[in-house]
N, C-alpha and C positions, 0 to 999 in steps of 0.2 A: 513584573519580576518573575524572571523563570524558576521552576524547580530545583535546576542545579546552580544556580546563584546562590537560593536561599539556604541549600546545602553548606554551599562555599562558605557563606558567613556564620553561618553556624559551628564547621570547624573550626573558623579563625577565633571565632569567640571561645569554645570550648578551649585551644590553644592558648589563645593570649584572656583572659579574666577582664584585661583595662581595655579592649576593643569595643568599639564601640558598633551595632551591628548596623546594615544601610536599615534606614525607615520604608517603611512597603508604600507605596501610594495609594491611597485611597481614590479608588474610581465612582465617581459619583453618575456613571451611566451602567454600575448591574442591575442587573433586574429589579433587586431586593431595594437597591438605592431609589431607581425609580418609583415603584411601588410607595417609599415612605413618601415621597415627595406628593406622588397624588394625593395622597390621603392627609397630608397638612396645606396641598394646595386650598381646598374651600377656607380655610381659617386664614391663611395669607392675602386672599382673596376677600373677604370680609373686613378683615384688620385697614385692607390697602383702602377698602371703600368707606366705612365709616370711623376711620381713622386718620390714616396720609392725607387722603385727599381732601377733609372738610379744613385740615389746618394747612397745607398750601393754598388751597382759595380763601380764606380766610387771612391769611399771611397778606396776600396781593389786593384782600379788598383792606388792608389795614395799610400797604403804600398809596393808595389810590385817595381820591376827595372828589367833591362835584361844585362846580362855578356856574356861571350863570353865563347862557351864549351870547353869539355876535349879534342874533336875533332879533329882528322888535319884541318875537314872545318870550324871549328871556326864558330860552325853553338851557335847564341846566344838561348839563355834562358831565363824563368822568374825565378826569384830570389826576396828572401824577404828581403826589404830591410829597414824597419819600416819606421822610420820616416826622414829617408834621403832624400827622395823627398821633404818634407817639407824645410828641411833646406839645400838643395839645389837651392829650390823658393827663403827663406830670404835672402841668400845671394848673391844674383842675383843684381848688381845695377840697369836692365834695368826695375825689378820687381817695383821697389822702384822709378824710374822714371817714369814710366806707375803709380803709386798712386799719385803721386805729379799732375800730370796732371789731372790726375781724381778727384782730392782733387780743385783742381782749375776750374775744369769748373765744379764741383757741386756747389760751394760756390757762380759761377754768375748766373748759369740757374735757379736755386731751387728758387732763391729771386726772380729774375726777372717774372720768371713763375707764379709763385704765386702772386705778386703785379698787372700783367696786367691783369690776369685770374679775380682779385675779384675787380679791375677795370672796364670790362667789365660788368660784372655780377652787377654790383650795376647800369652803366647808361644803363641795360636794364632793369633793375627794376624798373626807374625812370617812374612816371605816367605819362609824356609827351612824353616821347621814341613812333618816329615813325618807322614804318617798323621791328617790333620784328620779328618777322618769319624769314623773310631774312636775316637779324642781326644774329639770331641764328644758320642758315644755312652756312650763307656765315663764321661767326667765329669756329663752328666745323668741315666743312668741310673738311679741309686740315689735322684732324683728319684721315678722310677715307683713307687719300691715305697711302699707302705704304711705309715705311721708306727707302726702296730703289730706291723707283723709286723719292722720295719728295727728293733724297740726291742726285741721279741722276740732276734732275732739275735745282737744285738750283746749281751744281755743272760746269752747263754751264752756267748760270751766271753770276759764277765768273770768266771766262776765259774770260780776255779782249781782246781774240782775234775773239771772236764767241758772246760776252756775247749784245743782242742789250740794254740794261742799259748804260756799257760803250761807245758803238759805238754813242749814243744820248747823254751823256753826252759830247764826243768829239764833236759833232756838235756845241753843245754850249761854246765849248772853258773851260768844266770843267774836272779835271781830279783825277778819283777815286782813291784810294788806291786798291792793288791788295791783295783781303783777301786769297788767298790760298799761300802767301810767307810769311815767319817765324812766329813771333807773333803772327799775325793779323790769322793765320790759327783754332785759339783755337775759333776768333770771328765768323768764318764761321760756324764751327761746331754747336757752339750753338745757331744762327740762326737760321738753317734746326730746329735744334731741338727743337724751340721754335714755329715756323712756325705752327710744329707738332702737339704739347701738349698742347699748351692755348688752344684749343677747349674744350678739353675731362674735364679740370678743372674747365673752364668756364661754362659749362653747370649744371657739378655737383654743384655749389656755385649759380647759379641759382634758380636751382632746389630747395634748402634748404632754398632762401629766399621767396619762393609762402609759403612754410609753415608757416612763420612768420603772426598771427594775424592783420587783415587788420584795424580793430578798435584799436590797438597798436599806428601803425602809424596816422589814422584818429586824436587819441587823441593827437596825438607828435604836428600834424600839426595846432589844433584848440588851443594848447599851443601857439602857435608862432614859433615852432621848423623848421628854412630851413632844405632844404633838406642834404645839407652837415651834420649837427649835428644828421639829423638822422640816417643817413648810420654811422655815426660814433658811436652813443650813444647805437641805438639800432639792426640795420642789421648789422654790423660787430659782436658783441657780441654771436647776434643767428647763425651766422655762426663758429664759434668756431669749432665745431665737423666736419661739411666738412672740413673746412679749417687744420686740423690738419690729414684725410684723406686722403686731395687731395695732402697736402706736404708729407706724406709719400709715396704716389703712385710716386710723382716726385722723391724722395730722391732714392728710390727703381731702378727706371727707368735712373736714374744720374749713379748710380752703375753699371748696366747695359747697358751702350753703345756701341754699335759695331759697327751697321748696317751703320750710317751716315758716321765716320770717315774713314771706311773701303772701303765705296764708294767711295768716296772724295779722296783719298791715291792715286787713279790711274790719278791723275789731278795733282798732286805737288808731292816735294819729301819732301816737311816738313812735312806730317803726314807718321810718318815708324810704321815697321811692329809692334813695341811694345810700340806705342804710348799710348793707354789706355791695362787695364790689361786684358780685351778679349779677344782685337786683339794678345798680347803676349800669350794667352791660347792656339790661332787658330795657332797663327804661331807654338808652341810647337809641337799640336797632329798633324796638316797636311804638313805643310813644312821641320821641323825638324824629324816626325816619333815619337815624345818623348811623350805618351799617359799617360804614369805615373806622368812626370814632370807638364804635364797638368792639368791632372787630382786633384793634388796635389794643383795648383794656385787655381783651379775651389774651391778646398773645403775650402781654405782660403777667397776665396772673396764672398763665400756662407756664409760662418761664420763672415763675417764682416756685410754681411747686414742683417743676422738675428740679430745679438748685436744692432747693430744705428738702427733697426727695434725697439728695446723690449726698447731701450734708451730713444726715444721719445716717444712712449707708457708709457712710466713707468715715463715720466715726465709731460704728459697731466694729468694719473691718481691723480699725484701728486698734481698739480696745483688745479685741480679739489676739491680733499679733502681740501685744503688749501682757497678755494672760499666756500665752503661749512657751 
């Protein structure tokens, strides 16, 4: 658009109020456009390599199956087999007990996590809170560590043969329950994995309430407002957007379990090999040889948490318009 174009509409608009002016094009070959683009090329490029592409091959090895040749040596083959791995996954009951489990310890770690995380994060916000730095430190830290060495840990712990918890409790004539036998094995797990995750939540709901206007609260307080009605009335509120972040980074992470219960498996025999639906992924491609059947679970439980991804997105937006 030339100069005197943009002139043109200009006067028309100052003339007419209800004109509506042309839209300018956006050229995606100036310099400056260019420019951006190289500089999110390596991250497009990265995304495209350990992202697109492991779930298209993955996709294709979850159409495919292998039979046995026309051969004396009955050397096998790949074969297409559509969507028979799929419904070779559904009708698996151990598939369907690996989701009940998972369905069960998302429904206690997700609330819990979240209720101690904005816990935390309000009595350090509190204007009498001593020792914040270390508070912060000492509650993200177990963040840093490593989901298998934090599962390792805690997993001698629980052995009341080794664990010094139990050997002190015995001194005093108490005697724990043993969390890596039946039930009580689903409570150890989501331990480690609370141990874990309260930090990384914690600090994000933190974080969200330094933003919160300090004359906000000043005023709440010269009202008469303690400080319970104001973490309620008005910091819980302004937290709304982390806190519907940090549940879905949990909810995500819930779906995603491996690393702890995997570890923990070599300590008891009540966590088996298809205990949650990863560890039945792992057990498919590496123990069983079966890359397509795996492949197959992987693409269903990739499309279960993009769904309960877009689900709670699409009922915050909701919400949202409906407060509006």
């Amino acid at each position: 658009m030339t100069a005197p174009t943009i002139e043109r509409d200009r006067d028309r608009t100052e003339d007419d109020p209800t004109a509506v002016p042309t839209r300018r094009r956006v050229s995606l070959t100036r310099p400056h456009h260019l420019f951006a683009w190289v500089l999110i090329a390596p991250a497009v490029v990265l995304f495209v390599f350990v992202f697109v592409i492991p779930i298209v091959y993955s996709g294709g090895l979850s159409l495919m199956g292998t039979a046995a040749g026309a051969s004396a040596y009955g050397v096998r083959e790949e074969v297409f087999v559509g969507l028979g791995n799929y419904t070779k996954v559904l009708q698996d009951p151990t598939f369907w007990t690996s989701l009940g489990n998972l369905a069960v310890y998302a429904l206690f770690l997700v609330p819990i996590m979240m209720l101690t995380a904005m816990l935390f994060a309000l009595l350090l916000d509190l204007p009498r809170a001593h020792l914040r730095a270390f508070s912060r430190m000492a509650i993200f830290l177990p963040y840093g560590v490593p989901s298998v060495i934090a599962a390792l840990m805690w997993g001698f712990l629980y052995v009341p043969e080794i664990s010094p918890i139990y050997q002190l409790a015995e001194t005093f004539g108490l005697q724990f329950p043993t969390l890596l036998r039946g039930d009580l094995v689903m409570t150890a797990i989501i331990n480690v994995v609370l141990w874990g995750g309260i930090g990384f939540n914690t600090i994000i709901l933190y974080t969200s309430l330094q933003s919160l206007p300090k004359e906000q609260i000043d005023a709440a307080r010269i009202d008469g407002c303690n400080e319970p009605r104001i973490a309620w009335y008005i910091k819980l509120p302004h937290i709304v957007p982390a806190t519907i972040l940090t549940g879905l980074f949990s909810i995500i992470g819930a779906l995603q379990v491996y690393s702890e219960p995997q570890m923990l498996s070599s300590l008891t025999p009540a966590i088996s090999s298809t205990y949650f639906p990863l560890m039945r992924v792992y057990r498919d491609a590496f123990a069983h040889d079966d890359l397509n059947s795996a492949s197959a679970a992987s693409i269903i439980l990739a499309l279960a948490t993009v769904l309960l991804s877009l689900l709670v997105l699409g009922g915050q937006r909701l919400a949202a318009r409906r407060n509006a």
